[in-house]
N, C-alpha and C positions, 0 to 999 in steps of 0.2 A: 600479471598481464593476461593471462588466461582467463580471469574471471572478466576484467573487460572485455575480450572480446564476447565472451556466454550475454553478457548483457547486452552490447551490443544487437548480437545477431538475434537476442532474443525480442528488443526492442522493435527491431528491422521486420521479424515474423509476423508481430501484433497489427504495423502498419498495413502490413500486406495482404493481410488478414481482413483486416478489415475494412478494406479498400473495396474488395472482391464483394463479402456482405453487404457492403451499403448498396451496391449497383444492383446485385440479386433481388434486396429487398424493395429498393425503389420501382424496379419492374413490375415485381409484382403484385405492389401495392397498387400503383396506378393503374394497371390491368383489369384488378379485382375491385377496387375501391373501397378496400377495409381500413378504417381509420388504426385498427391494432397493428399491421403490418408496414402502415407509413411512418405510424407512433417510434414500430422498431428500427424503420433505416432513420429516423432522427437519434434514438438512443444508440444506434452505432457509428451513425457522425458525431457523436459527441466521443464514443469510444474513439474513434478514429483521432481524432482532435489529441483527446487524451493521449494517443499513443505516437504522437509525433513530438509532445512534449518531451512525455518519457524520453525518447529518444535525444531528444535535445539536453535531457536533462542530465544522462547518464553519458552524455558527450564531457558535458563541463564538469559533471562531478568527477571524473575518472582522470582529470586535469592536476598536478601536483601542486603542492601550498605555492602560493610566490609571495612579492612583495606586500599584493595586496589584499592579499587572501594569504595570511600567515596560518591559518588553520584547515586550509584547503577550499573544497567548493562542496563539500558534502550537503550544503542549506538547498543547492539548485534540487536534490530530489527532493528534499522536505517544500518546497516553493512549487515543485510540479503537483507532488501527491494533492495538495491543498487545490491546488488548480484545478485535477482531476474533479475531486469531491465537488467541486462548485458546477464542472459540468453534469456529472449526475444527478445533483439537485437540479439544474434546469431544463435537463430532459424528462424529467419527472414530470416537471410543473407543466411544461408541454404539452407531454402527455394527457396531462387531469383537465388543459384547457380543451384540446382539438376534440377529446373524448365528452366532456361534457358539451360542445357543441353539436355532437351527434346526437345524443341525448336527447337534448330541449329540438333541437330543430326536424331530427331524422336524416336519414337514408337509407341510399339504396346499395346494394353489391352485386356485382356482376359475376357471371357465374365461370367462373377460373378459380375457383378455392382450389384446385390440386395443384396449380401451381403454388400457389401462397402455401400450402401442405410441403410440397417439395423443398422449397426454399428455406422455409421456419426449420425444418427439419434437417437441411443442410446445415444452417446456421446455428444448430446446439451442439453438432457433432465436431463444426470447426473451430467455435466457441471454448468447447470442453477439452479439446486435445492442447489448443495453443494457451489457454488459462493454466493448464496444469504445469506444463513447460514452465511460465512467469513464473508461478509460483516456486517451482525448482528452483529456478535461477534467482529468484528474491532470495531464497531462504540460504542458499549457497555462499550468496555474497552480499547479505544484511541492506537489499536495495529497497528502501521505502518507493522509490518511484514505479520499480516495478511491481512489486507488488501492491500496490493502489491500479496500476493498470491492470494485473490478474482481476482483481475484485470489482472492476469493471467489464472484465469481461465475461465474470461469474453470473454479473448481476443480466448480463443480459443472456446469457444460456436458460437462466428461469425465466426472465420473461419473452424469451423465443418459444421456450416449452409448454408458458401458458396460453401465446397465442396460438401455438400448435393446436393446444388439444381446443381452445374455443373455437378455429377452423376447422376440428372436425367434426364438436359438435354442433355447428353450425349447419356442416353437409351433412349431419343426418339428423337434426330436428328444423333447419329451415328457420328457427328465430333468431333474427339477425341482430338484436337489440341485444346480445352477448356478446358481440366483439367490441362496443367500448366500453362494457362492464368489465370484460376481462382488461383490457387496456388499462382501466382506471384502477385496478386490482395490482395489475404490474405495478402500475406507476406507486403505490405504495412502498412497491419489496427497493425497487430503483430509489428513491428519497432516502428511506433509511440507510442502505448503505452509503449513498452521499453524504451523509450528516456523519456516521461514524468514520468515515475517510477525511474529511475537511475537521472535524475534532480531534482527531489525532495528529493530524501532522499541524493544525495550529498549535498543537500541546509543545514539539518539537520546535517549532519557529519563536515560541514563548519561554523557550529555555525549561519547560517542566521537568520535572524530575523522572530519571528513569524508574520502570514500576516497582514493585516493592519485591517484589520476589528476584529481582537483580540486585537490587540494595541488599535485599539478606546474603547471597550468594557473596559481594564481596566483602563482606561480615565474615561469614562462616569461613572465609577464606583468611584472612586477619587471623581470626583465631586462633585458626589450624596451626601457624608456624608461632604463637606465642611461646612456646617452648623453646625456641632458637632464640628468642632476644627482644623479639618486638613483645612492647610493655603494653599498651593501648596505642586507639587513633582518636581523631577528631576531625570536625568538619570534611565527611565524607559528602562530598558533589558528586553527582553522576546525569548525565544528559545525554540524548542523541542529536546530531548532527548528519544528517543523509545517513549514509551505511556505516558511519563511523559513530561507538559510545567514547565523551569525554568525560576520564571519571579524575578528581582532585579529592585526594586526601593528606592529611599530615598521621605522623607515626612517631611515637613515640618509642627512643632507644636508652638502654644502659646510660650514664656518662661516663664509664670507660670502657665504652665501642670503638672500635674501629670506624675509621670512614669508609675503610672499605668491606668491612664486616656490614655495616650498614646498608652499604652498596647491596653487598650482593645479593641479603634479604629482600632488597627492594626489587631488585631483579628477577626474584622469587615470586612474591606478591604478583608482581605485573605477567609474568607469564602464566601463573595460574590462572589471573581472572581473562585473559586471552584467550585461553582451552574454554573457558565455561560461558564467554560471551561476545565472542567473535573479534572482530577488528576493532580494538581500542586505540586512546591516544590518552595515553593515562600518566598522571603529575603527581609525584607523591614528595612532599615536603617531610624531613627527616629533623626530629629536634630530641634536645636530651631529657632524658630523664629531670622534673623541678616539680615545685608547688604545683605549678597548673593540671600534673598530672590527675590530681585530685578529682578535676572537673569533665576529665576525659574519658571515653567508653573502654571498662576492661574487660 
């Protein structure tokens, strides 16, 4: 219960967060008339957007299995994260568009760069404090949504800090034909992590596999207690699901085990891989010792 509220409230922070940035930014973009500075209150609407998901998303996931949702609602943050990603891609592209129209056509800026300094500079500071939080709290309680929202909000601390330093060198070389260079330079670092946020949790929505180094982990874990009884296993599954991994394996026992000698190995198994990978919801099929064993990993 504690961990939903941490996501929760941390959810709630990011909103508020970045409710404050978008308004700063939009001031004093229009004020200054720098296309880097309006580029960023778009890429913090889009943050913003993002982070009302999040929130929605860590409402329903935090919701228990029911009738119709037998496995719970863990998809809603894999269904946000993906959401997220697709808005970073088009704050990006945004970005390459309003910027390249500076470009070919021109303008002009009006001379308020220390506001647009103040602000950019606000917005790394409140960026980088409420980013870190997320990611605490992702890493706490295995939230994909929230953490696709940190990494939104990382992505736009760099490119707050690259419009930073192009408005200042702007105020002390006077060529103004770097603020949508810099812009179009952001808009690169923003793409890429959209594409790496939307490829992941489509991996998650596509039932992929979890990565190789948790697969070994419930391997080495198998192993370890082969000595108590368990012979081999077979067709090990493991997937993510929101903040929950669902891992299926079958195990091979003695045929004169115990059923509940069998049991309580298995109770073994599943708590160890719980210490080394957070919040499972793990299926292990128990069968005897036969031929088949043959074909199975010992």
């Amino acid at each position: 219960m504690l961990a939903v509220t941490q996501k929760k409230f941390a959810a709630g922070l990011s909103i508020c967060s970045n409710a404050v940035i978008i308004l700063l930014k939009l001031i004093a973009g229009i004020l200054s008339g720098s296309i880097s500075i309006i580029s960023e209150a778009v890429h913090s609407l889009s943050d913003f957007l993002a982070s009302v998901l999040t929130f929605f998303a860590v409402m329903k996931s935090s919701e228990p299995a029911d009738s119709k949702h037998p496995f719970g609602h863990g998809r809603y943050e894999d269904m946000s994260g993906f959401i997220e990603g697709g808005l970073i891609i088009f704050a990006a592209l945004y970005i390459f568009y309003e910027a390249g129209k500076k470009l070919i056509f021109g303008y002009t800026m009006e001379n308020e760069s220390f506001l647009g300094i103040a602000v950019m500079g606000f917005a790394v500071l409140a960026n980088f404090f409420v980013s870190s939080y997320l990611f605490y709290v992702a890493k706490k309680t295995n939230s994909v949504s929230l953490y696709a929202d940190g990494e939104h909000l990382r992505t736009d601390i760099w490119s707050s800090l690259g419009v930073l330093i192009g408005l200042i060198l702007i105020k002390i070389t006077g060529i103004i034909i770097l603020d949508p260079i810099i812009a179009m330079i952001v808009a690169l670092f923003i793409l890429k992590t959209g594409v790496s946020i939307s490829k992941t949790t489509l991996d998650n929505l596509l039932d992929a596999s979890l990565p190789d180094e948790d697969l070994i982990k419930i391997e080495n874990i198998i192993n370890s207690i082969k000595s108590e009884g368990v012979i081999g296993y077979k067709n090990l599954k493991a997937r993510s699901a929101g903040p929950e991994k669902q891992i299926e394996i079958v195990l091979f026992f003695p045929k004169n085990m115990t059923i509940e000698a069998c049991h309580n190995l298995c109770d073994k198994i599943e708590d160890k891989i719980r210490q080394e990978l957070g919040t499972c919801n793990i299926s292990i099929h128990a069968e005897p010792e036969c031929e088949r064993c043959m074909t199975i990993k010992q």
